[in-house]
C-alpha positions in Angstrom: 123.4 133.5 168.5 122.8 132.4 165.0 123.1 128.5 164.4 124.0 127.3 161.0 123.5 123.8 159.9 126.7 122.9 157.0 125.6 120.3 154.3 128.0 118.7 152.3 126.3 119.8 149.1 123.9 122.1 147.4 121.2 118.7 147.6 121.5 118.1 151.3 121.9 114.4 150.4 123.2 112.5 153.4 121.9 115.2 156.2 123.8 117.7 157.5 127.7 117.4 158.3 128.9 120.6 159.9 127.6 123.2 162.8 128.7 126.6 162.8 127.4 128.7 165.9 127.9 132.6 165.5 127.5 135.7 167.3 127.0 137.9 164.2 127.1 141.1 165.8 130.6 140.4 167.4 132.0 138.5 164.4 132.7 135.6 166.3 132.2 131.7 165.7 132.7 128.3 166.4 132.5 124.9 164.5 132.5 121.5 165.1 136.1 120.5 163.9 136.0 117.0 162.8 139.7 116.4 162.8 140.4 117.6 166.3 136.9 115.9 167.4 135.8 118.9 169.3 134.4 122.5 169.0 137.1 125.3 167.8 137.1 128.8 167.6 137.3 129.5 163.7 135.2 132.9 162.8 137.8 133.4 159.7 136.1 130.1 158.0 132.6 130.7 159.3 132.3 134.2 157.5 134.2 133.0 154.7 131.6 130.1 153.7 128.5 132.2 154.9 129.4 135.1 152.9 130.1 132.7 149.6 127.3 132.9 147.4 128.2 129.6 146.3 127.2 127.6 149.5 123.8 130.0 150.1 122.0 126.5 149.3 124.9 124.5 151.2 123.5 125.7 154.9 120.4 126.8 156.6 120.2 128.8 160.0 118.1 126.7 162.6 116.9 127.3 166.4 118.8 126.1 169.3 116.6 122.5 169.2 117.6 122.3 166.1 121.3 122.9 166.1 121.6 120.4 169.6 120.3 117.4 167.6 122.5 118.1 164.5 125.4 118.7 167.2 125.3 115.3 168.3 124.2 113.4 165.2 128.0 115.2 163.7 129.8 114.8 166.7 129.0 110.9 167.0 127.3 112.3 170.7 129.0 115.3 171.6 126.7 117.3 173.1 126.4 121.5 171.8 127.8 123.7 174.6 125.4 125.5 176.7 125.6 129.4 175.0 127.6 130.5 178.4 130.1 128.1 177.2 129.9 129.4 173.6 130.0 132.7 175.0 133.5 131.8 177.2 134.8 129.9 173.9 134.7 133.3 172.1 136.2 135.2 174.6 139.0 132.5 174.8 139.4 132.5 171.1 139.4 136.3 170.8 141.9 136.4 173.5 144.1 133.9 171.8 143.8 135.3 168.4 145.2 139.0 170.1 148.0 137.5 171.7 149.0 135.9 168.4 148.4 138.6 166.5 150.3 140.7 168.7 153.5 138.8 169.0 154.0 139.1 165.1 156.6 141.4 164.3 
């Protein structure tokens, strides 16, 4: 799992304000969504503002230690899943993406 730490700006003023967590080789991700208050399965935005060479100095990839202190500093104390519970969260977004994807006509 690769953690990414999301700043607001190329500075870093005010310390970080986003956590993406990614399994690169599977193309799958989560964030910290601040408007639902909880972690969501988003890989779409994750590879979309990694790959941008216009935010390269807007993140930085940190260790797990790392990434659970940021978690809860973002969150306002939510605490980073356990990577078996990232693990389940892609699965259950990858499942849920498929069945919307397949209903389309």
């Amino acid at each position: 799992m690769t953690y990414y730490v999301i700043y607001r700006n190329d500075e870093r003023a005010g310390g970080p304000a986003g956590l993406f967590v990614m399994d690169v080789g599977e193309g799958k991700a989560i964030l910290w969504d601040h408007r639902s208050g909880g972690w969501a399965f988003d890989p779409a935005l994750v590879v979309r503002f990694v790959n941008d060479y216009r935010n390269d100095d807007r993140y930085e990839t940190v260790d797990r230690a790392a990434a659970e202190r940021v978690a809860e500093t973002i969150s306002g104390g939510a605490e980073l899943p356990d990577e078996d519970d990232i693990r389940a969260m892609f699965a259950a977004g990858a499942s849920a993406a498929g069945s919307q994807s397949s209903g389309q006509p």
